[in-house]
FIZA-219245 format. One line per 8 residues: number of its first residue (from 1); for each residue x, y, z of C-alpha. Coordinates in nm, 2 decimals, decimal comma, always signed. Example, Ala and Ser with C-alpha at 12.3 -4.5 7.8 and 13.67 -1.06 7.14 Angstrom:
residues 2
1 = +1,23:-0,45:+0,78 ~ +1,37:-0,11:+0,71
//
This chain:
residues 101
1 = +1,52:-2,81:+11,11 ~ +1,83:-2,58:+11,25 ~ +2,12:-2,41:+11,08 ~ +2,46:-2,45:+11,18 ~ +2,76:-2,24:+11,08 ~ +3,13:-2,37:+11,07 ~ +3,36:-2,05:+10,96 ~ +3,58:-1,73:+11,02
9 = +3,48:-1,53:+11,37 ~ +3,28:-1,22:+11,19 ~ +3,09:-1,53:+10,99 ~ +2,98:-1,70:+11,30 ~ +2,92:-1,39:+11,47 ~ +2,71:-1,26:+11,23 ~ +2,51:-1,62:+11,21 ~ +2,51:-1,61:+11,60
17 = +2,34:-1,28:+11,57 ~ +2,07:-1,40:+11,36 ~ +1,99:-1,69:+11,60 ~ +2,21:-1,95:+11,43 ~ +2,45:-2,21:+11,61 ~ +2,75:-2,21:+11,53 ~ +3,16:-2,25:+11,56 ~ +3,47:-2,05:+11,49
25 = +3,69:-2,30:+11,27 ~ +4,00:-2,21:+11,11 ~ +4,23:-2,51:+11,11 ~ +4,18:-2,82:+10,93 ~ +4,15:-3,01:+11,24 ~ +3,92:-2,76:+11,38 ~ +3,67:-2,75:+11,05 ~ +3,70:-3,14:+11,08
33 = +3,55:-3,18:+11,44 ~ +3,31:-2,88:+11,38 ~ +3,17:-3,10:+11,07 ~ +3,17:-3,39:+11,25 ~ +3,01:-3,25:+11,58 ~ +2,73:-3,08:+11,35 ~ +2,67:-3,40:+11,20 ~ +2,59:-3,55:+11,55
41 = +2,32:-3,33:+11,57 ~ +1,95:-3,47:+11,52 ~ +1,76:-3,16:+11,43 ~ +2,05:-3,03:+11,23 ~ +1,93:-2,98:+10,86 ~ +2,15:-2,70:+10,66 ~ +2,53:-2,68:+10,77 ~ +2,70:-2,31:+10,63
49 = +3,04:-2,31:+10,61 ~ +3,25:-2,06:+10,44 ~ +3,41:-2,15:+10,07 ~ +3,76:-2,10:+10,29 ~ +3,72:-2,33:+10,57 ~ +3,57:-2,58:+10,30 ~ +3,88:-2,54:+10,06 ~ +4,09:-2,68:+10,38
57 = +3,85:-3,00:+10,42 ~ +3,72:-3,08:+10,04 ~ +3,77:-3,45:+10,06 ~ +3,58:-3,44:+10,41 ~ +3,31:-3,23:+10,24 ~ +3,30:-3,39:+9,90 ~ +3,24:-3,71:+10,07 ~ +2,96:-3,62:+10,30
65 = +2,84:-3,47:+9,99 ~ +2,76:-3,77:+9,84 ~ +2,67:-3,98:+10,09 ~ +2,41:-3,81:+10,28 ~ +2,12:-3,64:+10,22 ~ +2,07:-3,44:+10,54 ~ +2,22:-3,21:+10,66 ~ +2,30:-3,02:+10,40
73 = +2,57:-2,87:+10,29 ~ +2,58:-2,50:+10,18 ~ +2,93:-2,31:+10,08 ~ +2,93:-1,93:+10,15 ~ +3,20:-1,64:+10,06 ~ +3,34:-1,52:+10,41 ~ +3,39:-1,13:+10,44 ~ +3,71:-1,16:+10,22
81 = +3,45:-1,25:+9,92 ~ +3,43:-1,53:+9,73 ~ +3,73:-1,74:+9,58 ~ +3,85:-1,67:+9,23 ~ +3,78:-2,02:+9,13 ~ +3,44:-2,11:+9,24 ~ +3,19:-1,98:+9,01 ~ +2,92:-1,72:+9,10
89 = +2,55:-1,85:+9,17 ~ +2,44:-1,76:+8,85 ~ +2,73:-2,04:+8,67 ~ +2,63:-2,30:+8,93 ~ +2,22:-2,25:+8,82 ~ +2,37:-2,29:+8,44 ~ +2,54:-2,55:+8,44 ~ +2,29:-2,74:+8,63
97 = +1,97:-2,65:+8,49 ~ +2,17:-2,54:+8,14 ~ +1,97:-2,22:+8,08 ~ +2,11:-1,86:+8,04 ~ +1,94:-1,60:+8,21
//
């Protein structure tokens, strides 16, 4: 099972560095073929794309969301941090699971 990141140029370099494919994607239309070309992939099982280039594509992302299982789909703050509205890990875990910690 591979990686495969869709972001910013520092994210993707720093993926590339650690041995994970990637591609630069700043536009709309260039985070939309960049999800659809890593969901060509066969051995592709975890796609990381920054919380940014997501914002530009939600309804492309939502709906691959739910209606696939594999690859998956993980959002990640770029190096500008993460975006004042998504919630930090921590929220996410509690208001899944609905524990504090």
């Amino acid at each position: 099972m591979k990686f495969y990141a869709i972001g910013d140029a520092d994210t993707v370099l720093g993926f590339n560095l650690a041995g994970v494919e990637g591609v630069v994607a700043e536009s709309a239309e260039e985070i939309d073929a960049a999800l659809k070309s890593a969901f060509q992939k066969e051995d592709l099982g975890i796609i990381i794309i920054t919380e940014r280039a997501a914002q530009k594509v939600r309804h492309e992302i939502d709906r691959y969301t739910f209606t696939t299982s594999f690859p998956l789909i993980i959002e990640i703050p770029d190096r500008k941090g993460s975006l004042e509205e998504r919630g930090s890990v921590r929220d996410l875990i509690r208001s899944a699971v609905g524990v504090r910690f």
